[in-house]
N, CA, C and O atoms as a DFTB+ gen file, in Angstrom:
488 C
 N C O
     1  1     -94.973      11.256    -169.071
     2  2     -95.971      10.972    -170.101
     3  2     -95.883       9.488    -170.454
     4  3     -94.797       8.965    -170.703
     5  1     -97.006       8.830    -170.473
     6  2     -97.018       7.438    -170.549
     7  2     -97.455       7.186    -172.269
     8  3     -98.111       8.055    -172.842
     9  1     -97.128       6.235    -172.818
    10  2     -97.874       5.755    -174.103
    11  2     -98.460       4.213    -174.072
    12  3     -97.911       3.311    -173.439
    13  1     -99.298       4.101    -174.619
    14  2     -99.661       2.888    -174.596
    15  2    -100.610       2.754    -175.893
    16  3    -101.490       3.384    -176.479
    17  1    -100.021       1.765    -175.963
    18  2    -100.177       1.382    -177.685
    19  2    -101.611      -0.194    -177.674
    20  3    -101.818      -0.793    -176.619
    21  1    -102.189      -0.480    -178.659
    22  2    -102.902      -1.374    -178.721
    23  2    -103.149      -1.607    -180.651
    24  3    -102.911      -0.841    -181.584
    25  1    -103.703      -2.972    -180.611
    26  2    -104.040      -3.272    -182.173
    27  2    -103.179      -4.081    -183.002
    28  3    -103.550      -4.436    -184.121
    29  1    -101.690      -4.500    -182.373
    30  2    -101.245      -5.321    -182.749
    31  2    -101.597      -6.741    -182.827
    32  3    -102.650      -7.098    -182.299
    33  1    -100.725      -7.739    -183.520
    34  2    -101.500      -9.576    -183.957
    35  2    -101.385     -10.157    -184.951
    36  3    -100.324      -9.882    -185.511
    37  1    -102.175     -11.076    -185.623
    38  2    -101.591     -11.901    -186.257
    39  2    -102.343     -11.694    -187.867
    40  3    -103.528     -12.008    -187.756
    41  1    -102.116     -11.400    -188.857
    42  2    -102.793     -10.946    -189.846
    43  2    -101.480     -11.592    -191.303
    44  3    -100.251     -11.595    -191.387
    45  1    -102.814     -12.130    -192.365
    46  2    -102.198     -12.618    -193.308
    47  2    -101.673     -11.345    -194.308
    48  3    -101.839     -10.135    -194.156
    49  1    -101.177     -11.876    -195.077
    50  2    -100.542     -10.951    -196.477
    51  2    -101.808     -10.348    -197.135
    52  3    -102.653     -11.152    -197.525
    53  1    -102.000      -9.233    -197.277
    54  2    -102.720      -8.659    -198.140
    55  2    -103.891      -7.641    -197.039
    56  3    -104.553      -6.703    -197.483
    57  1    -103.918      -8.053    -195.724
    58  2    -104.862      -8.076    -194.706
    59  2    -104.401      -6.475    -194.470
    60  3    -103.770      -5.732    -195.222
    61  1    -105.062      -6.192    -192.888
    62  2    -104.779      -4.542    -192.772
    63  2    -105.262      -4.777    -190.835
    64  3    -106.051      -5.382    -190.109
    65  1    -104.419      -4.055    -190.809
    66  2    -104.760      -3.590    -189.259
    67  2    -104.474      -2.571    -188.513
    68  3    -103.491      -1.889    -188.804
    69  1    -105.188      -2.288    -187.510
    70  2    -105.035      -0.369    -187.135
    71  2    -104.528      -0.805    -185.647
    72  3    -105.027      -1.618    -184.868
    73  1    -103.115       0.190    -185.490
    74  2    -102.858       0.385    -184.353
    75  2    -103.171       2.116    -183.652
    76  3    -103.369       3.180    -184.238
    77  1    -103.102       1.792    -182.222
    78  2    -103.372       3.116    -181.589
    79  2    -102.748       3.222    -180.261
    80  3    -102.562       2.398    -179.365
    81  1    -102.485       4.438    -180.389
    82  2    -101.629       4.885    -179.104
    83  2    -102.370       5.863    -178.007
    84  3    -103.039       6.862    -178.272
    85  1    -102.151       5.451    -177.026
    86  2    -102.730       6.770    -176.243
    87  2    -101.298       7.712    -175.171
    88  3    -100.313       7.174    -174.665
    89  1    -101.601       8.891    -175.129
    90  2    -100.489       9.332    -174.091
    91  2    -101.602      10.045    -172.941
    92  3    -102.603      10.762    -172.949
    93  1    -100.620       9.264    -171.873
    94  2    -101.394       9.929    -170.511
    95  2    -100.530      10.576    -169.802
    96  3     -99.357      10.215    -169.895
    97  1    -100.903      11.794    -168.831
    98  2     -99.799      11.900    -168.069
    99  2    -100.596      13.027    -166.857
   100  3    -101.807      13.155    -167.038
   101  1    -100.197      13.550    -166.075
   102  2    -100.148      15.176    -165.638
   103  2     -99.747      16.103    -166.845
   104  3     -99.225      15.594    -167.837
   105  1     -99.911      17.040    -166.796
   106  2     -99.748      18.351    -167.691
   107  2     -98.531      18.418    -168.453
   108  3     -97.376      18.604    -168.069
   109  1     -99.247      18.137    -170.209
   110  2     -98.425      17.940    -171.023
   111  2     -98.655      18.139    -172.524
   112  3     -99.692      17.803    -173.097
   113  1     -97.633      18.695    -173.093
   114  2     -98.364      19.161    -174.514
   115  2     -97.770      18.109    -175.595
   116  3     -96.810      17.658    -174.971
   117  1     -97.778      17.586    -176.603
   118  2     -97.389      16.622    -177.425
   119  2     -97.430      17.657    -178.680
   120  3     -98.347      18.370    -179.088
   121  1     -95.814      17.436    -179.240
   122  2     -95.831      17.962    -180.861
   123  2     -96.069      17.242    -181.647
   124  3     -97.109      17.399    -182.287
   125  1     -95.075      15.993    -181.962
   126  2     -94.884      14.865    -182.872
   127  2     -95.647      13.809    -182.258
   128  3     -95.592      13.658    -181.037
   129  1     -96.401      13.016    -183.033
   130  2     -96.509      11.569    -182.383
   131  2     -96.214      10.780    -183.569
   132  3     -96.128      11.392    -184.633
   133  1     -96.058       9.617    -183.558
   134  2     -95.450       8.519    -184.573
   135  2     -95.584       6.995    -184.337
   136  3     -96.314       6.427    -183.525
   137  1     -94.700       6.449    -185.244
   138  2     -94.462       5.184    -184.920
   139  2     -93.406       5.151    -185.983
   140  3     -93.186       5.686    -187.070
   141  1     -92.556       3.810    -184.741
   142  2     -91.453       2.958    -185.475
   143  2     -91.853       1.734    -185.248
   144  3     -92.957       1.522    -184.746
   145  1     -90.879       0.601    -185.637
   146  2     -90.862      -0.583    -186.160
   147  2     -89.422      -0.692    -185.719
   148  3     -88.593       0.217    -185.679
   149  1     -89.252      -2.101    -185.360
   150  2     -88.031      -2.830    -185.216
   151  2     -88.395      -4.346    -186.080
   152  3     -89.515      -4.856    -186.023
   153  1     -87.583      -4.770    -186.641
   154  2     -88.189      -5.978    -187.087
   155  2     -87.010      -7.133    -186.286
   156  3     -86.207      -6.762    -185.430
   157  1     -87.130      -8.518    -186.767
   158  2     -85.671      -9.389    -185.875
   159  2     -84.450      -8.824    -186.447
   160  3     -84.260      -8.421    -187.594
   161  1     -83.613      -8.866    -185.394
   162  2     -81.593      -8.568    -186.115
   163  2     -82.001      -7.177    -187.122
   164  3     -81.343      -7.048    -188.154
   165  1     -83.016      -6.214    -186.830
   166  2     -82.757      -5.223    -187.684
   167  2     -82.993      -3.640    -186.685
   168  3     -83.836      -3.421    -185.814
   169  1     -82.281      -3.047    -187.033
   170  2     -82.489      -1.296    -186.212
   171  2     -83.773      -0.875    -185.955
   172  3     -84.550      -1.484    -186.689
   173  1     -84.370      -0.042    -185.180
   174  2     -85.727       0.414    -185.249
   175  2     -85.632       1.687    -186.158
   176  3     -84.716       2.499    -186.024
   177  1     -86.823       1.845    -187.273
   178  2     -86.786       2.758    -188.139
   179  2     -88.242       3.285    -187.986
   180  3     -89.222       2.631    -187.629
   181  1     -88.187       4.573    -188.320
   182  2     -89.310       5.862    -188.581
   183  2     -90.452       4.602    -189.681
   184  3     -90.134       4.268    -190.822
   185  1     -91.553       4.184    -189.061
   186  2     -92.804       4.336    -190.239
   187  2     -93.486       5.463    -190.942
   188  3     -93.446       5.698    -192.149
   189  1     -94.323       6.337    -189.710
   190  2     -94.734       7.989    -190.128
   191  2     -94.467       8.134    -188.878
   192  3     -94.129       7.417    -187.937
   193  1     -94.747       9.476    -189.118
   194  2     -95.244      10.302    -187.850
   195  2     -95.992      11.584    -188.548
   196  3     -95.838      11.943    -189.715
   197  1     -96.912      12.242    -187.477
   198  2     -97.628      13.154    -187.749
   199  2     -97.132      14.343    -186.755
   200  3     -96.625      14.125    -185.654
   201  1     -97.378      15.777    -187.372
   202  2     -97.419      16.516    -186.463
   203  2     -99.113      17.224    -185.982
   204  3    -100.202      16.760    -186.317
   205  1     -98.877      18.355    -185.186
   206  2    -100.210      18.514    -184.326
   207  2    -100.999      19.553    -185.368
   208  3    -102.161      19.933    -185.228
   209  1    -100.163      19.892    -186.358
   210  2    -101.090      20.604    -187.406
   211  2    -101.594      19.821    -188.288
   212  3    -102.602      20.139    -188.918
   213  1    -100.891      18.553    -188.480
   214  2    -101.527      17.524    -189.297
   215  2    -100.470      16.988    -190.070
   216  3    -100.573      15.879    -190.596
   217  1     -99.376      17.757    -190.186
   218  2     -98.579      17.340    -191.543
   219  2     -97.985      15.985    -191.089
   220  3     -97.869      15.593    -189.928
   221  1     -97.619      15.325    -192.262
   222  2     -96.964      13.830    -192.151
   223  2     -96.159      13.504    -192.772
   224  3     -96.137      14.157    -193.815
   225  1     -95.158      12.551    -192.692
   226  2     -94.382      11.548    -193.163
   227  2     -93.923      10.267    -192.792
   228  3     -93.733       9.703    -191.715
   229  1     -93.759       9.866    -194.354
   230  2     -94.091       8.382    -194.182
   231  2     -92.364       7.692    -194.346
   232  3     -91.462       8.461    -194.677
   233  1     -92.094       6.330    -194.099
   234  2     -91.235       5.868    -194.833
   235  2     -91.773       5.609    -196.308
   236  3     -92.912       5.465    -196.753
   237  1     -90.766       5.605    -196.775
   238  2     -90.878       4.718    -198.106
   239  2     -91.703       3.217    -198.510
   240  3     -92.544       2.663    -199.217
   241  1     -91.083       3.140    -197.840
   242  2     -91.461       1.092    -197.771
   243  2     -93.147       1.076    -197.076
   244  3     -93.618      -0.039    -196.853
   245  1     -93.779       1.985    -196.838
   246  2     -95.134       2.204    -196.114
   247  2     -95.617       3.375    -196.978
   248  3     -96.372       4.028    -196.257
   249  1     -95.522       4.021    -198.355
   250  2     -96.493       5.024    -198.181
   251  2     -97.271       4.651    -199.421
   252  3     -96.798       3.943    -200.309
   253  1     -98.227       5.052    -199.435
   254  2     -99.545       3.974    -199.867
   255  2     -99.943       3.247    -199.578
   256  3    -100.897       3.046    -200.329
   257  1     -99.883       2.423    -198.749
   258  2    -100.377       1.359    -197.884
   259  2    -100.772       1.900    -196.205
   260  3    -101.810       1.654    -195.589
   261  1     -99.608       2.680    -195.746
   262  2    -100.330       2.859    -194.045
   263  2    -100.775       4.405    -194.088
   264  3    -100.447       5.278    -194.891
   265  1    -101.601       4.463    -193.001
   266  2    -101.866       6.231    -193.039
   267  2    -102.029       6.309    -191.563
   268  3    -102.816       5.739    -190.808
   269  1    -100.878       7.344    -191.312
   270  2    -100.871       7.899    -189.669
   271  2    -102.078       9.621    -189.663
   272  3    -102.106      10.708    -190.240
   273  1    -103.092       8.662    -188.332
   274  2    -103.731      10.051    -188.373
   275  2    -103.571      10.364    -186.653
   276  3    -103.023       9.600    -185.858
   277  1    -104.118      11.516    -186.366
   278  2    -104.428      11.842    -185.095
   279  2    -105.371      12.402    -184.526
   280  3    -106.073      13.126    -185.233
   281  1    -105.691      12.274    -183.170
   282  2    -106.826      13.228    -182.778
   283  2    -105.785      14.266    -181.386
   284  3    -105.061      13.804    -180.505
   285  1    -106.027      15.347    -181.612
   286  2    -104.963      16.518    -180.606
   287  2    -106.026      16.266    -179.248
   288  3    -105.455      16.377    -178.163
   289  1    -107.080      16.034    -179.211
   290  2    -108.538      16.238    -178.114
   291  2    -108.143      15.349    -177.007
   292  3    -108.069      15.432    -175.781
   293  1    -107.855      14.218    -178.174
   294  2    -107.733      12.639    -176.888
   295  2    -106.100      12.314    -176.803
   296  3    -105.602      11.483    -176.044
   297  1    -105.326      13.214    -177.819
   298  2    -103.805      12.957    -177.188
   299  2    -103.493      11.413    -177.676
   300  3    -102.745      10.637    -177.081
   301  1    -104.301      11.105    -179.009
   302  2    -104.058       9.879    -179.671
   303  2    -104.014       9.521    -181.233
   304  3    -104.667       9.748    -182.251
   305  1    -102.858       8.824    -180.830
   306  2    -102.434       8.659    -182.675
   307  2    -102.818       7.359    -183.308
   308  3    -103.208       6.499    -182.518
   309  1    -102.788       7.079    -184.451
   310  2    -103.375       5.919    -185.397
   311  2    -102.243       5.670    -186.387
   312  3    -101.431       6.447    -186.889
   313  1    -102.489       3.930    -186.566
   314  2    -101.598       3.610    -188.115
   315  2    -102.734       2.747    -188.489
   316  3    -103.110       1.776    -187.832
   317  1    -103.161       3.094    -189.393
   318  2    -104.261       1.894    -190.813
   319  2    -102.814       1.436    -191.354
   320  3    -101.876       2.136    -191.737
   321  1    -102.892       0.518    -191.294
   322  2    -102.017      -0.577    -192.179
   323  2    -102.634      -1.044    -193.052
   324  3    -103.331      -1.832    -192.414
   325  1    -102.952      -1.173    -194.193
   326  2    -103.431      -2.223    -195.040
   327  2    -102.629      -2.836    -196.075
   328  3    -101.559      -2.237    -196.190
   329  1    -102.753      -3.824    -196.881
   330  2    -101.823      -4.496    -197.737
   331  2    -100.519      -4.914    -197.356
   332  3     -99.478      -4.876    -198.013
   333  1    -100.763      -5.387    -196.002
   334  2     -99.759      -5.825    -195.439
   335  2     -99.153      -6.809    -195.975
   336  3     -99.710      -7.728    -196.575
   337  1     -97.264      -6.609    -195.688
   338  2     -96.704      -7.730    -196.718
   339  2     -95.824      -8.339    -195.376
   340  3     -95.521      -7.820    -194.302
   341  1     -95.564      -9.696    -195.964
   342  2     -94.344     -10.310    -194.914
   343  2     -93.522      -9.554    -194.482
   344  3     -93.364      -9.696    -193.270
   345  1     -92.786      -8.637    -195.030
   346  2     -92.078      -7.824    -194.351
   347  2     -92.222      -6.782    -193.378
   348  3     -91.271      -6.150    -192.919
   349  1     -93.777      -6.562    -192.981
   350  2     -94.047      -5.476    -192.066
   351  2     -94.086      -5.893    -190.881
   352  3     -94.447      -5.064    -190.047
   353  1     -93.764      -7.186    -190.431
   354  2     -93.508      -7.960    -189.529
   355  2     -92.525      -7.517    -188.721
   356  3     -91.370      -7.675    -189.116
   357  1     -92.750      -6.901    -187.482
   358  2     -92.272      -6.809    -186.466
   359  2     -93.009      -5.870    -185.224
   360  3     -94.122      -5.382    -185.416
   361  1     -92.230      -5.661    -183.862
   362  2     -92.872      -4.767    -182.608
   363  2     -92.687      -3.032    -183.532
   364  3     -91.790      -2.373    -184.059
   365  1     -94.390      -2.914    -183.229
   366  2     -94.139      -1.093    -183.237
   367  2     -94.265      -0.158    -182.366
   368  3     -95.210       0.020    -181.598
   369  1     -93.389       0.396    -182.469
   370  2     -93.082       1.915    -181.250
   371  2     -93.964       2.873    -181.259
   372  3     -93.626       3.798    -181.998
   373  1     -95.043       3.029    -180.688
   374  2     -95.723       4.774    -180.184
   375  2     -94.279       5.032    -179.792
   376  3     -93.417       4.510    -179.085
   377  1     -94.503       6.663    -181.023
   378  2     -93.410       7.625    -180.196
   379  2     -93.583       8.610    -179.962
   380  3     -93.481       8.953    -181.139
   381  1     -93.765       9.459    -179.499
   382  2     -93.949      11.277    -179.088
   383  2     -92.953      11.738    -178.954
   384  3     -91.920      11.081    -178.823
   385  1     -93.025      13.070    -178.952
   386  2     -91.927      14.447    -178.775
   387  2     -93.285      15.458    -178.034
   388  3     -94.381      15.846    -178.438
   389  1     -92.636      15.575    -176.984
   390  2     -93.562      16.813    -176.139
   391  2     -92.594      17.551    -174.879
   392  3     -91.434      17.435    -174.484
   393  1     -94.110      18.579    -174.417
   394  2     -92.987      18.561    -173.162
   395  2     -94.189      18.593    -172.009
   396  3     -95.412      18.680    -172.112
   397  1     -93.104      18.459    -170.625
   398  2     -94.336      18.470    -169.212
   399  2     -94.264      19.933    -168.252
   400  3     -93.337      20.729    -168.103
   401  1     -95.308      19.919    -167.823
   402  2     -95.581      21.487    -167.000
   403  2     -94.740      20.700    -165.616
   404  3     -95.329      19.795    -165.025
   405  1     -93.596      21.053    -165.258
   406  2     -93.269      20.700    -163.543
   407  2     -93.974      22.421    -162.913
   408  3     -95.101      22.854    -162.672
   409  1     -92.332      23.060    -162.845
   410  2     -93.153      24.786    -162.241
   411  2     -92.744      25.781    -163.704
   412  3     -92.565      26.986    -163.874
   413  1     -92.717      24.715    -164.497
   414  2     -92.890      25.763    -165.821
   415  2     -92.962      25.088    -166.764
   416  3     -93.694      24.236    -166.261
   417  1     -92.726      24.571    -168.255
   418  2     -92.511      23.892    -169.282
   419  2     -91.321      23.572    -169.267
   420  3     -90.445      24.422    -169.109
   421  1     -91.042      22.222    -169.436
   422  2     -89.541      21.990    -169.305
   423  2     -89.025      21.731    -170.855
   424  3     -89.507      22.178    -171.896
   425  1     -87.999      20.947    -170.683
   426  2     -87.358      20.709    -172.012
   427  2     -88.385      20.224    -173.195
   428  3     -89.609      20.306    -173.099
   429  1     -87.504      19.578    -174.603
   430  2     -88.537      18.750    -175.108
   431  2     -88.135      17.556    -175.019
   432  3     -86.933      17.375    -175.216
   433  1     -88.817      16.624    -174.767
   434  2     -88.734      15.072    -174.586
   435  2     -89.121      14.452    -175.448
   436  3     -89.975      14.799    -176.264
   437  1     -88.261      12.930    -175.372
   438  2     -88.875      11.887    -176.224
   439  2     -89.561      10.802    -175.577
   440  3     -88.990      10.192    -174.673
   441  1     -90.945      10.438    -176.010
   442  2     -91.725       9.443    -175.174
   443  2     -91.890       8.155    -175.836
   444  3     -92.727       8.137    -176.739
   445  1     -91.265       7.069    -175.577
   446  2     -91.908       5.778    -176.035
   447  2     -93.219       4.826    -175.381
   448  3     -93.665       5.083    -174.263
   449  1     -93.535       4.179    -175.870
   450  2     -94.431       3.057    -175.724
   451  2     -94.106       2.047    -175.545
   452  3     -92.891       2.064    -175.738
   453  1     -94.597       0.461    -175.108
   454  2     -93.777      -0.274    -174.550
   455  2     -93.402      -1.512    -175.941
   456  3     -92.615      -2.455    -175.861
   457  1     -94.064      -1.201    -176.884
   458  2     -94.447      -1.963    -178.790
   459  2     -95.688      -2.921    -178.279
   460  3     -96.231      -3.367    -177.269
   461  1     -95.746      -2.908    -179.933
   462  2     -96.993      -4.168    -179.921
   463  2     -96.416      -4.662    -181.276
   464  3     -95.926      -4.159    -182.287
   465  1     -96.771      -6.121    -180.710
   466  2     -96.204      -6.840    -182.470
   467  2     -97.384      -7.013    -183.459
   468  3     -98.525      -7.428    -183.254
   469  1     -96.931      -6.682    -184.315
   470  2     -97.580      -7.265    -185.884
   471  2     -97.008      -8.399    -186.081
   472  3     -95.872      -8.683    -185.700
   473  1     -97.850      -9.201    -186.763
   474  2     -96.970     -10.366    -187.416
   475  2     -97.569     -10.699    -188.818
   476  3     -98.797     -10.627    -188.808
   477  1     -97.274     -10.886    -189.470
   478  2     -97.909     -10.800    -191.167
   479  2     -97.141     -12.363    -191.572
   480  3     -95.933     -12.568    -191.684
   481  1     -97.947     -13.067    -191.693
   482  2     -97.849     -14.770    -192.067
   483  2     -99.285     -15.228    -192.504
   484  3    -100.392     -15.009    -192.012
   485  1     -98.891     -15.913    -193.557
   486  2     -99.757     -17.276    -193.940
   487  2     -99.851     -18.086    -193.091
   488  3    -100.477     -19.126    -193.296
């Protein structure tokens, strides 16, 4: 299962921008999709993620400001960012949890994306 992410760039303080992920693959079902964040010299951490019934969670430091949605049809997830602050500055992770049909359903997997940076500056 492939991800590929788009919508990252260069956006001032207060600004908003939507990223999106797509997953492609051969035969495959997706539970979770999400996104993380790594920022410089810091760990990569959970922003939201959604599941395929809809439910969500957010970090802290993002809720009121971003909203993770999805579409189950096209196998693609969304972050609206808005009120972006200097600190939301860094590469974000499409992430999934699914699994693939080989000659049956296999395990469950974790799928990344390759990031896209935000950068939030004056």
């Amino acid at each position: 299962v492939q991800l590929v992410e788009s919508g990252g760039g260069l956006v001032q303080p207060g600004g908003s921008l939507r990223l999106s992920c797509a997953a492609s693959g051969s035969i495959f079902t997706i539970n979770v999709m999400g996104w993380y964040r790594q920022a410089p010299g810091k760990e990569r951490e959970l922003v939201a993620d959604i599941t395929t019934n809809g439910n969500t969670n957010y970090a802290d430091s993002v809720k009121g400001r971003f909203t993770v949605s999805r579409d189950n049809a096209k196998n693609t997830v969304y972050l609206q960012m808005n009120s972006l602050k200097f600190e939301d500055t860094a590469v974000y992770y499409c992430y999934a949890e699914g699994k693939r049909w080989t000659t049956g359903w296999g395990p469950l997997e974790d799928y990344w994306g390759k990031g896209t940076l935000v950068t939030v500056s004056s």
